[in-house]
C-alpha positions as CSV (number, residue, x, y, z in Angstrom):
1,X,138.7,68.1,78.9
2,X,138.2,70.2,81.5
3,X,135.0,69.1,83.8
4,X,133.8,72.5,84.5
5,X,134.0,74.4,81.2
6,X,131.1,75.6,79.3
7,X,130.3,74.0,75.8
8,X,132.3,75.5,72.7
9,X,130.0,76.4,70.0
10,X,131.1,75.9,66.6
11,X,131.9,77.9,63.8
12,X,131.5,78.0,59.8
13,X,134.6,78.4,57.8
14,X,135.4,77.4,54.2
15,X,139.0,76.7,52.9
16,X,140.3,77.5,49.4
17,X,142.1,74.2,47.7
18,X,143.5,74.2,44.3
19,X,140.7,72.2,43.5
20,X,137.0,73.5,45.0
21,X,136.5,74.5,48.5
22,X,136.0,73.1,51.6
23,X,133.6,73.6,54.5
24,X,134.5,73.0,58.0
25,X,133.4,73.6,61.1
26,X,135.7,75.0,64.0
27,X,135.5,75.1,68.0
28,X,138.3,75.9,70.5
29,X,141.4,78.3,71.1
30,X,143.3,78.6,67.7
31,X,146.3,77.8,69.5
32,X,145.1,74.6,70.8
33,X,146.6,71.0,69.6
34,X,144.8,70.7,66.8
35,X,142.0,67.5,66.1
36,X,140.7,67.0,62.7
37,X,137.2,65.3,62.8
38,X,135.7,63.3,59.6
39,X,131.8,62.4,59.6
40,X,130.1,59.3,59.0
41,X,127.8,59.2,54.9
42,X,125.0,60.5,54.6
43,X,125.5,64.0,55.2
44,X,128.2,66.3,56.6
45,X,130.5,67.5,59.5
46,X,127.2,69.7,60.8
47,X,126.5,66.1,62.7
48,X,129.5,66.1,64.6
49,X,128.9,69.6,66.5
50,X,126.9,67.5,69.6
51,X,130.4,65.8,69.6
52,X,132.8,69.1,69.5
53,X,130.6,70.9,72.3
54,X,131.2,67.9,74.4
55,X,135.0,68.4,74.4
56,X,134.7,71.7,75.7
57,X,138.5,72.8,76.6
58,X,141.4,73.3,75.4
59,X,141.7,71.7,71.6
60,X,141.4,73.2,68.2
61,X,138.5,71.2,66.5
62,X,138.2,71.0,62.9
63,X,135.6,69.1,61.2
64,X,135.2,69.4,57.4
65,X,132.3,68.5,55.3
66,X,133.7,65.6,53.4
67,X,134.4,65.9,49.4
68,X,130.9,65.9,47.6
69,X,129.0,66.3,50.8
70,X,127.6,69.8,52.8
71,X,128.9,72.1,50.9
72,X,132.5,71.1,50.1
73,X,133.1,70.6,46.0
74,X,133.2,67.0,45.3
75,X,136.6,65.9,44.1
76,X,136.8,65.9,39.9
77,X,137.2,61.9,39.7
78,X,133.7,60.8,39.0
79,X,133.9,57.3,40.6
80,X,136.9,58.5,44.0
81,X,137.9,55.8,46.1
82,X,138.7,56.2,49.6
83,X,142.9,57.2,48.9
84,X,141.4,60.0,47.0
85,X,139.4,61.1,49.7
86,X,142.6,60.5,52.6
87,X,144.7,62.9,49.7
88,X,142.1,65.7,50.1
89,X,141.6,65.2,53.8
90,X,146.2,66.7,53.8
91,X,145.6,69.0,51.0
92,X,142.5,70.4,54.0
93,X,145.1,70.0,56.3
94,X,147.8,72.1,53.9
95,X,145.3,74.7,53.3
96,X,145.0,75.3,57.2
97,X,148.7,75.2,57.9
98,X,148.3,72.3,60.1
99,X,151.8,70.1,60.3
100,X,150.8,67.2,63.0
101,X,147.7,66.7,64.1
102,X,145.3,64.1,65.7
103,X,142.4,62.9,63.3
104,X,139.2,61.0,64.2
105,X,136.4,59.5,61.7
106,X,133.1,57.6,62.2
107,X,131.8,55.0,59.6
108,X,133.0,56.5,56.3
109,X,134.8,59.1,58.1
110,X,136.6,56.4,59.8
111,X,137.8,54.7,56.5
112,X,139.4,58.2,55.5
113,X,140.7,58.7,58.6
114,X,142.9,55.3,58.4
115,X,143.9,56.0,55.1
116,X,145.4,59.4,55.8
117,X,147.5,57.9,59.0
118,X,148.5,55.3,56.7
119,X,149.3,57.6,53.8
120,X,150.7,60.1,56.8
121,X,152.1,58.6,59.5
122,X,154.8,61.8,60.4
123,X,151.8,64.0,60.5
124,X,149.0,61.5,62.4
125,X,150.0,61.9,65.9
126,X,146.8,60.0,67.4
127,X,143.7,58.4,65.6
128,X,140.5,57.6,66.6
129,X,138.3,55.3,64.8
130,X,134.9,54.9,65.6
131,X,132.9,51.7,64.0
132,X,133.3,50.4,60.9
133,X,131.9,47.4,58.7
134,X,134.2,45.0,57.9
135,X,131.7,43.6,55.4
136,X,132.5,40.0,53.6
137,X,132.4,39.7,50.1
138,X,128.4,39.2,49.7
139,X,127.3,42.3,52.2
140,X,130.0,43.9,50.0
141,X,128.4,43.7,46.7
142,X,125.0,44.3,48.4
143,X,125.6,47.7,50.0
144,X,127.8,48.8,46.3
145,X,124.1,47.7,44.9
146,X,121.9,49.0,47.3
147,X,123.1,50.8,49.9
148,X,123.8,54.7,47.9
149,X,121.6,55.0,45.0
150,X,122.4,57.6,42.2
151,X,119.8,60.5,42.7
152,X,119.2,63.0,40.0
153,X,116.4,65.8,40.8
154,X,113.2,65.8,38.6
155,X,110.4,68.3,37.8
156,X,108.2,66.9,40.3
157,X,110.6,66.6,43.0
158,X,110.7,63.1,43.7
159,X,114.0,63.6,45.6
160,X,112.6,65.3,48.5
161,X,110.3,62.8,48.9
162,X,113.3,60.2,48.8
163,X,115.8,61.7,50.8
164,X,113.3,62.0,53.7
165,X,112.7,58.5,53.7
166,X,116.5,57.5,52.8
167,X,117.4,59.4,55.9
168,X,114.7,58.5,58.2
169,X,114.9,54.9,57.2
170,X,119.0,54.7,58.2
171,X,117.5,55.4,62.1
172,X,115.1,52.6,61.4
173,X,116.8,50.0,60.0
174,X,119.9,48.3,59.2
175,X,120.6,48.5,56.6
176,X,117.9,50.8,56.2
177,X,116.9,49.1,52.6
178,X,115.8,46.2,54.6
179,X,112.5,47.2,56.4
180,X,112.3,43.1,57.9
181,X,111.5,43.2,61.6
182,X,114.7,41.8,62.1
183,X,116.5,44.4,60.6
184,X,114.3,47.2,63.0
185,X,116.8,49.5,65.1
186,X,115.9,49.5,69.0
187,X,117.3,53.1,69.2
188,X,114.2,55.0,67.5
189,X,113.9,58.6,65.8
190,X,115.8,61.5,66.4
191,X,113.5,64.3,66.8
192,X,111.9,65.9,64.2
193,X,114.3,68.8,63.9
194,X,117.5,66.7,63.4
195,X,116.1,64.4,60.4
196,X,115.5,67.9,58.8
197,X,118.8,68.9,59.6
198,X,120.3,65.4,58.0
199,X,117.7,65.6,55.2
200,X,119.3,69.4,54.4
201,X,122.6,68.0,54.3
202,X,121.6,64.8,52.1
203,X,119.8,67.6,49.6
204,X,123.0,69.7,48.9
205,X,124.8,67.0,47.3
206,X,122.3,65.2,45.8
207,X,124.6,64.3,42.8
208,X,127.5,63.4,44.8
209,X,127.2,62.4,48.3
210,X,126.8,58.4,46.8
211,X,130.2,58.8,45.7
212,X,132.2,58.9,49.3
213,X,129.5,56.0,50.8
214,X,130.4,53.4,47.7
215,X,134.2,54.4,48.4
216,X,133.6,53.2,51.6
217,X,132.0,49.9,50.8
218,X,134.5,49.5,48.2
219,X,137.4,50.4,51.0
220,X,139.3,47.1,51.3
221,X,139.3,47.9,55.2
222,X,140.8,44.5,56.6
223,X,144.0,44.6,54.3
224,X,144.5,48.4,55.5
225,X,143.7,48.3,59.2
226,X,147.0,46.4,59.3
227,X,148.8,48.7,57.8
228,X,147.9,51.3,60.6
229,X,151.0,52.2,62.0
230,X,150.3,55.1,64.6
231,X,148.4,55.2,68.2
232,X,145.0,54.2,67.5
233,X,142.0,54.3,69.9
234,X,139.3,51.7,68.0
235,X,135.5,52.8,69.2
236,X,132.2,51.9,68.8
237,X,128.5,51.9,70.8
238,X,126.5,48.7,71.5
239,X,123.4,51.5,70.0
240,X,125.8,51.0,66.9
241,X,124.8,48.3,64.7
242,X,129.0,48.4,63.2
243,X,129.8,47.3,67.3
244,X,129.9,44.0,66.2
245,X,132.9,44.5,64.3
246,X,135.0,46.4,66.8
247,X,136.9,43.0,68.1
248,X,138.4,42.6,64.8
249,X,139.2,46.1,64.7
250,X,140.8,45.9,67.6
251,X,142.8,42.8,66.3
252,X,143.4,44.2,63.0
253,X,145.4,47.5,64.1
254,X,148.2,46.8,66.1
255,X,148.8,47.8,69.8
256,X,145.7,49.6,69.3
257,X,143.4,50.2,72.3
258,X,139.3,49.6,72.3
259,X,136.5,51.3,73.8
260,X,132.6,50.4,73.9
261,X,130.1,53.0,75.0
262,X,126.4,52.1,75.8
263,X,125.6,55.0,73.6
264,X,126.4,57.8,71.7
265,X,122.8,59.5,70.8
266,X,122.5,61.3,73.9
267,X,124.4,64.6,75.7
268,X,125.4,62.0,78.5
269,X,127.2,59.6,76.0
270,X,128.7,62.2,74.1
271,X,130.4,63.6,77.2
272,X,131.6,60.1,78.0
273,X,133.3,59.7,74.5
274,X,134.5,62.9,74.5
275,X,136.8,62.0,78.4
276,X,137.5,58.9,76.4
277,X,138.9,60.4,73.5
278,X,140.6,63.3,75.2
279,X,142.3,60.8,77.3
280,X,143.8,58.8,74.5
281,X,144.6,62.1,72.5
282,X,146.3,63.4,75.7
283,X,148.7,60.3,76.0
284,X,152.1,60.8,75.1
């Protein structure tokens, strides 16, 4: 990244699949090597732009709203799991023309992300996963109860009522079902603009953004982190309540390397991800 360039601001796209359409969000010279960026559940790529702004230069950054969130078309299996979701993330990549690329994902975006290198591994060129749970069997079975509810909307709207507080809550709380003092977040509220923003996102796909989060939780992410076969950066922020698990992440993919931030919530932590990450993608 180059230290003096001004902030890229992205752009809307949508792609045509065989099967629905995807949207995306795009910064940086078309020409540019390109990095495909996956977003963490709730919500959609719109809360990665703070990240692509921060890279600034000379890459081609493509973040699309995962299947069934934002405004992409959920995939046609009613219960996906998260090889379905790493299958739609190449067909994106098909419908763009892209032959090799890097590829980063956060949380759920991350569990994609390794599935696609895994599926992939002639077209992953780098990857960049940033916290995940590596949950045990019990904190399994409680997030699949708990953590995504099915959410239908009513004639009294109950659901805008719920997704405030769903989304709120998960910058409260972890998990954000579990409103203990024990469970309280030290990191606060984001301003009052960006929980509308979130809560926007959450109210598009009402119906369907549950789907990629129980993937997720479902995601048997231990057994496939080994499988990783490509240059891996594993990431996470001590603000992060997934940091704890980035030692066994690191463990778990071979030869990978490991970075922990202070933070990622502000403009300053961004920018320091965003060296970090253009360093590793830059590496031979």
């Amino acid at each position: 990244m180059d230290a003096d360039a001004a902030p890229i601001e992205p752009r809307r796209r949508f792609a045509d699949l065989a099967d629905g359409q995807v949207h995306y969000w795009e910064a940086g010279p078309a020409d540019g090597r390109p990095l495909l960026m996956l977003h963490a559940s709730p919500g959609s790529a719109r809360m990665l732009r703070p990240l692509m702004r921060a890279f600034a230069g000379r890459r081609r950054l493509i973040a699309p709203d995962t299947r069934g969130n934002g405004d992409s078309s959920p995939l046609a299996a009613p219960v996906p799991e998260i090889a379905d979701f790493a299958r739609a993330t190449l067909a994106f990549a098909d419908a763009l023309g892209l032959g090799s690329f890097d590829l980063y994902g956060t949380h759920t975006g991350a569990s994609i992300a390794a599935e696609a290198a895994i599926a992939a591994p002639d077209r992953v060129r780098h990857l960049v996963l940033e916290s995940m749970g590596l949950w045990d069997a019990a904190r399994q079975a409680e997030h699949l109860a708990r953590n995504a509810p099915e959410v239908a909307p009513d004639l009294i709207g109950s659901q805008f009522n719920w997704a405030w507080h769903y989304y709120r809550d998960q910058h409260l709380f972890w998990p954000w079902y579990d409103r203990s003092a024990g469970a309280r977040l030290a990191g606060g509220l984001p301003d009052a603009g960006a929980l509308h923003e979130g809560v926007v996102e959450i109210l598009k796909a009402l119906e369907t953004y549950h789907r990629s989060y129980r993937a997720a939780a479902r995601y048997p992410k231990r057994a496939r982190l080994a499988l990783v076969g490509v240059p891996t950066l594993v990431a996470s922020a001590r603000s992060d309540a997934l940091h704890r698990y980035l030692d066994e992440m690191h463990a778990l993919v071979r030869g990978s390397r490991m970075e922990m931030f202070e933070e990622l919530e502000t403009p300053e932590g961004m920018s320091r991800a965003a060296r970090a990450y253009e360093a590793f993608l830059g590496a031979p």
